[in-house]
C-alpha positions as CSV (number, residue, x, y, z in Angstrom):
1,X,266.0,267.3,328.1
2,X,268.0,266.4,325.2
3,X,268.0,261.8,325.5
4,X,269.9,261.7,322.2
5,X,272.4,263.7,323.3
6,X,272.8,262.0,326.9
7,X,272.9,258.7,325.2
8,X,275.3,259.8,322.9
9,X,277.5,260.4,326.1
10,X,277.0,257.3,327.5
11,X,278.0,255.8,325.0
12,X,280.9,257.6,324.5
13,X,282.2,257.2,328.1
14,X,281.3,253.7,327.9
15,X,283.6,253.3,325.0
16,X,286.4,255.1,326.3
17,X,286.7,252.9,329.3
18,X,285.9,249.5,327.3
19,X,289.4,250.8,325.3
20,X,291.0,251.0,328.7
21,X,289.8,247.6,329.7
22,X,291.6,246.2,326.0
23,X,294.5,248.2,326.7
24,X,294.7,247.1,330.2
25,X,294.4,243.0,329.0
26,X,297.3,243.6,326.4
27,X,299.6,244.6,329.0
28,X,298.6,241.4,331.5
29,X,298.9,239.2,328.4
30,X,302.7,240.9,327.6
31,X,303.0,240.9,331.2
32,X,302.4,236.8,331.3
33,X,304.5,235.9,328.6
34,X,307.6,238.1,329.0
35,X,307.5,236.8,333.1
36,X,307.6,233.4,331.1
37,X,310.2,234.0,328.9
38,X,312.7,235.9,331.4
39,X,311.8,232.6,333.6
40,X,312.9,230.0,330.3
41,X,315.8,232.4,329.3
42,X,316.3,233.2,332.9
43,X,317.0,237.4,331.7
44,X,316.5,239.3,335.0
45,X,316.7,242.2,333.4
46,X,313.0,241.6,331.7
47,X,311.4,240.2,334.8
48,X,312.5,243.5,336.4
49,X,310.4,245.1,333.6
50,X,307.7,242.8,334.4
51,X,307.8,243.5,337.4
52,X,307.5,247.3,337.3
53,X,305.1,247.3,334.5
54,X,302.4,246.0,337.2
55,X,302.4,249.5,338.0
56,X,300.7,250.6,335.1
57,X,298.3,247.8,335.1
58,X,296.9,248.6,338.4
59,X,296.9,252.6,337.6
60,X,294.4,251.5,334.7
61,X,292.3,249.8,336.7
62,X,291.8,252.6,339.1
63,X,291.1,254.8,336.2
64,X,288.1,251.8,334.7
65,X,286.8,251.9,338.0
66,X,286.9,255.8,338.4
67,X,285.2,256.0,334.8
68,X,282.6,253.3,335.9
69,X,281.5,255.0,338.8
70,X,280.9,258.3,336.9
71,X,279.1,256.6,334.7
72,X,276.8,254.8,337.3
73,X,276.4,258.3,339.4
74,X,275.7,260.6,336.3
75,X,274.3,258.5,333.7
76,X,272.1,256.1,335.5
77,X,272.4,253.2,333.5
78,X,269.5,250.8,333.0
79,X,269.0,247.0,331.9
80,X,271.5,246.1,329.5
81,X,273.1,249.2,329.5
82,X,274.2,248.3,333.7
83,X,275.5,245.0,332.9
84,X,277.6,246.5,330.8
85,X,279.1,248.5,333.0
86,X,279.0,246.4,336.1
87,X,281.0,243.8,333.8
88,X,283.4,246.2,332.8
89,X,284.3,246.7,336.2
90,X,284.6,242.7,337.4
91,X,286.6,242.4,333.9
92,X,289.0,244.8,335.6
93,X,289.2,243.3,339.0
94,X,290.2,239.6,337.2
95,X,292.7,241.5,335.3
96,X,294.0,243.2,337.6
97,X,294.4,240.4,339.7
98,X,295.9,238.6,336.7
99,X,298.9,241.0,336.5
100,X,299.5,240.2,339.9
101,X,300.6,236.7,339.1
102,X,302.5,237.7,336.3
103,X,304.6,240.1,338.7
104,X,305.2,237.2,341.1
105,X,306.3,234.7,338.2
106,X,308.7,237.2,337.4
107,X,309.7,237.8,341.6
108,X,311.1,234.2,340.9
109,X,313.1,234.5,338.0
110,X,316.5,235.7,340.1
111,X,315.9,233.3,342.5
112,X,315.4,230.5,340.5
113,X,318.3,231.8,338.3
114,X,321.0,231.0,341.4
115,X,319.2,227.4,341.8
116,X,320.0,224.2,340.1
117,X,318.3,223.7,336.5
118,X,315.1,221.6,336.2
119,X,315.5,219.9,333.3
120,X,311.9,220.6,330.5
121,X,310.8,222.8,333.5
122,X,310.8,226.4,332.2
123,X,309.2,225.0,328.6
124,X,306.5,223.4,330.7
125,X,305.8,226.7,332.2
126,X,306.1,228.8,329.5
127,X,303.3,226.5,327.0
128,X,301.0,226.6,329.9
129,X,301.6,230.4,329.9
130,X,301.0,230.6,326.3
131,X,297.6,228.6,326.8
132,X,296.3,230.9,329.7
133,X,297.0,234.0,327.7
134,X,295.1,232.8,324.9
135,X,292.2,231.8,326.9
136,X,292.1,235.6,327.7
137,X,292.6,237.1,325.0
138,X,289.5,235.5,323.4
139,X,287.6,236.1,327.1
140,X,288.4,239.8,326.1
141,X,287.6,239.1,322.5
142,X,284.2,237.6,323.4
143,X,283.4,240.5,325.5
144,X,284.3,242.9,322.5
145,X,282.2,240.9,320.3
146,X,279.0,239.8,322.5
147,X,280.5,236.0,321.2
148,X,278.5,233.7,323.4
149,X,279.6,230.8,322.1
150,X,283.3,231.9,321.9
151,X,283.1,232.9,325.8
152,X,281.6,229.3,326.8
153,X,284.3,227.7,324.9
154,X,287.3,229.8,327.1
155,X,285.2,228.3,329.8
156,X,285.5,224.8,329.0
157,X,288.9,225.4,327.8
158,X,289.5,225.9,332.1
159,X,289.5,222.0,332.2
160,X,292.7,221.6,330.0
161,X,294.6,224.1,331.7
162,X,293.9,222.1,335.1
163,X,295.4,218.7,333.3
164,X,298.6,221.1,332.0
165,X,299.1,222.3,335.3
166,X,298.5,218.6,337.3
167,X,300.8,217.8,334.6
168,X,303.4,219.9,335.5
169,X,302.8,219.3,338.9
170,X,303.2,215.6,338.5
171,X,307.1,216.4,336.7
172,X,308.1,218.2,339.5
173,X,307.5,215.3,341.8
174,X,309.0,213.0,339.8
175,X,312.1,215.1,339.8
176,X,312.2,215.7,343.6
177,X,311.9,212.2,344.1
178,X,314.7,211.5,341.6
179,X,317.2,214.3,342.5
180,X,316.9,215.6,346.1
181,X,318.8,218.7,345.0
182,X,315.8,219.8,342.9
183,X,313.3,220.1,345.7
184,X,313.9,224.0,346.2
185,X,313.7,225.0,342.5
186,X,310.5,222.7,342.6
187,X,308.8,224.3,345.0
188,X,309.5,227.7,343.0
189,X,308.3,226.6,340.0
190,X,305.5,224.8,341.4
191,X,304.3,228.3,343.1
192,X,304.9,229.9,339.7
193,X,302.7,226.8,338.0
194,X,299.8,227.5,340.2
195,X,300.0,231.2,339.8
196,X,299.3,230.5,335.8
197,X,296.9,228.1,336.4
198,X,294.8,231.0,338.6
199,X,295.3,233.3,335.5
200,X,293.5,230.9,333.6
201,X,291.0,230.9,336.6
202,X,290.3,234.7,335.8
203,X,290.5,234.3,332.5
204,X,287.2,231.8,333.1
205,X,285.8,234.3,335.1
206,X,285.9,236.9,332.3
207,X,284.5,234.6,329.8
208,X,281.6,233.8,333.0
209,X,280.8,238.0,332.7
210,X,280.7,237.9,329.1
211,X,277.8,235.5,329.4
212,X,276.3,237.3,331.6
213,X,276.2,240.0,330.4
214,X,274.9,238.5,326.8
215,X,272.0,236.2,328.8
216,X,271.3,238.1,332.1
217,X,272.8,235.6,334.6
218,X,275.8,233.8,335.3
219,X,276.1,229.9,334.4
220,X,274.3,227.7,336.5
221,X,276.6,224.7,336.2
222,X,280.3,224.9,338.5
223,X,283.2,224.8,336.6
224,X,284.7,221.4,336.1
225,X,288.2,221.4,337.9
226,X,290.9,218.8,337.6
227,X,293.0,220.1,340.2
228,X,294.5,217.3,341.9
229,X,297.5,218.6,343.5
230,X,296.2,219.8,346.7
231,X,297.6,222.9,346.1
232,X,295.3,225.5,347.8
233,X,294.8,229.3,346.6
């Protein structure tokens, strides 16, 4: 039996859907900041894109977890080798499920556009967008580069996205209480608010598998959350 050359497979299978996991985070980022945008610009015409473009993002995680499988059933991955893989696949799942916010942000954006204006509301949600997605794109980066240190700072970094969101949250009260005529567009954008703040959730998660995979376990310690909203799942 030729090992070099069944390693050298591996490894190139394992590549090719590591590229699919990258290419599948640069669409939920684009995904999370064009749902934004079309929300502060309110352009129905890109949340419609947003909205269809989720399509893509869940036909390439079917394809990670097809890739994965093969690789589990025909390679037999061991050790370090399995993490790998297994993380891979949870990597997927959180960014699959990420897109799935971002197409529900953008579900809003023609509703909210027929609603009274909330005054600083769409800026609000759009810098917290703009903090989630960078919290995964170094998740994905610390997964690309082994970066232990990077991924336990995305973790910690979950803490200030909570105080953005209960932030947020704490505006929209304000105005509802102020202006009884803002309640409905409220109650969007506080769904839309929560749905970023759950990005930011996955994105913790993803920096959680990187350390797992790097040390062999997951962290020990429970996140710290600042949620104080109420606001369920």
């Amino acid at each position: 039996m030729n090992t070099a050359h069944i390693l050298t497979a591996f490894d190139r299978d394992l590549e090719a859907a590591q590229a699919l996991v990258m290419r599948m985070g640069g669409l939920v980022e684009a995904a999370l900041l064009d749902a934004a945008e079309a929300l502060d610009t309110r352009d129905e015409d890109m949340a419609a894109r947003v909205r269809a473009g989720d399509a893509a993002i869940d036909g390439i995680e079917e394809e990670i977890h097809t890739r994965c499988a093969l690789l589990l059933a025909l390679r037999g991955p061991t050790a370090g080798d399995l993490r790998t893989v297994l993380t891979l696949m949870r990597i997927a799942a959180a960014l699959e499920r990420s897109g799935d916010y971002a197409k529900n942000l953008a579900k809003r954006t023609s509703v909210l556009a027929q609603m009274i204006h909330v005054p600083g509301a769409s800026g609000a949600i759009r810098r917290l967008a703009k903090a989630v997605v960078q919290m995964l794109t170094d998740a994905l980066d610390a997964y690309i580069r082994r970066d232990l240190k990077l991924a336990e700072d995305v973790r910690r970094r979950d803490h200030d996205i909570d105080q953005m969101y209960n932030s947020i949250f704490r505006e929209f009260l304000t105005h509802m209480m102020e202006d009884p005529r803002t309640i409905g567009p409220c109650m969007h954008l506080h769904f839309i608010a929560k749905n970023i703040e759950r990005v930011g959730d996955h994105a913790t998660a993803v920096a959680e598998q990187v350390i797992y995979l790097v040390t062999g376990s997951l962290p020990e310690d429970e996140r710290p959350k600042v949620d104080s909203t109420g606001a369920g799942a």
